[in-house]
N, C-alpha and C positions, 0 to 999 in steps of 0.2 A: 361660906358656900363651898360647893368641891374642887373649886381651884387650887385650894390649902391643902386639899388631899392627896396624898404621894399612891396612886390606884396603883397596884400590883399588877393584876390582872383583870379582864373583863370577862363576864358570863353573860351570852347571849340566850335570851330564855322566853324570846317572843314569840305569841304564838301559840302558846300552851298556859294550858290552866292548872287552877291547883291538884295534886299536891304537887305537881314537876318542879314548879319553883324553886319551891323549899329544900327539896329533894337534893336539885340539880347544885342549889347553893350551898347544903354541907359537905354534898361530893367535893368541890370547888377547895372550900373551906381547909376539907381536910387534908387535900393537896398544898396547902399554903406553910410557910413560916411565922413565927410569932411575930406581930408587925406589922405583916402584909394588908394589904388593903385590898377586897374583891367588890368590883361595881358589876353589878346586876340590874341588865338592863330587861325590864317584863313590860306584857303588851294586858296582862290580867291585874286590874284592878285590886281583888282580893287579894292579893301579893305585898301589896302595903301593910294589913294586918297579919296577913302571916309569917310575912318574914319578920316582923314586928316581934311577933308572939315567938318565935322560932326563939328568932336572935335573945330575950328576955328571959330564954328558960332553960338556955346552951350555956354552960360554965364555955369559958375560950373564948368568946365571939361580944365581937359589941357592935351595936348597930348606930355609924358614927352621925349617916343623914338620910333622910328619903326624900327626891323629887317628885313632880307629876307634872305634867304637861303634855299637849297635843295626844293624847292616850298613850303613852309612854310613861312609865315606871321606874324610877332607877332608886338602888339600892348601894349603900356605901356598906359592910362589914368589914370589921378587922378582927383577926384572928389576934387575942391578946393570951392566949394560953396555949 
């Protein structure tokens, strides 16, 4: 679970639908160091698969866990390139 996770930083990104998500998460992404870990916390559903899909097709980035609860979204990425 994400206790094991060393989070970098967080991106709050609730509130907004797609594409801001994704969007907001490579901005993030490309601010970070190799390693880093960015939790993205989204209030949009679709956000599970897109960042999914994002993170699956981004040389650099791996997508380490996804939650979901009470409509909440959280998104673990680490910048590995």
């Amino acid at each position: 679970m994400t206790t094991e996770l060393d989070i970098t930083e967080t991106l709050d990104v609730t509130g907004v639908s797609c594409p801001i998500p994704v969007v907001k998460t490579k901005q993030a992404i490309d601010e970070l160091d190799q390693g880093d870990i960015l939790e993205v916390i989204a209030t949009d559903s679709g956000s599970m698969s897109d960042i999914r899909g994002w993170a699956e097709g981004t040389d650099g980035v791996e997508l380490r866990e996804q939650t979901e609860g009470d409509d909440v979204y959280k998104h673990y990425v680490e910048k590995t390139g």
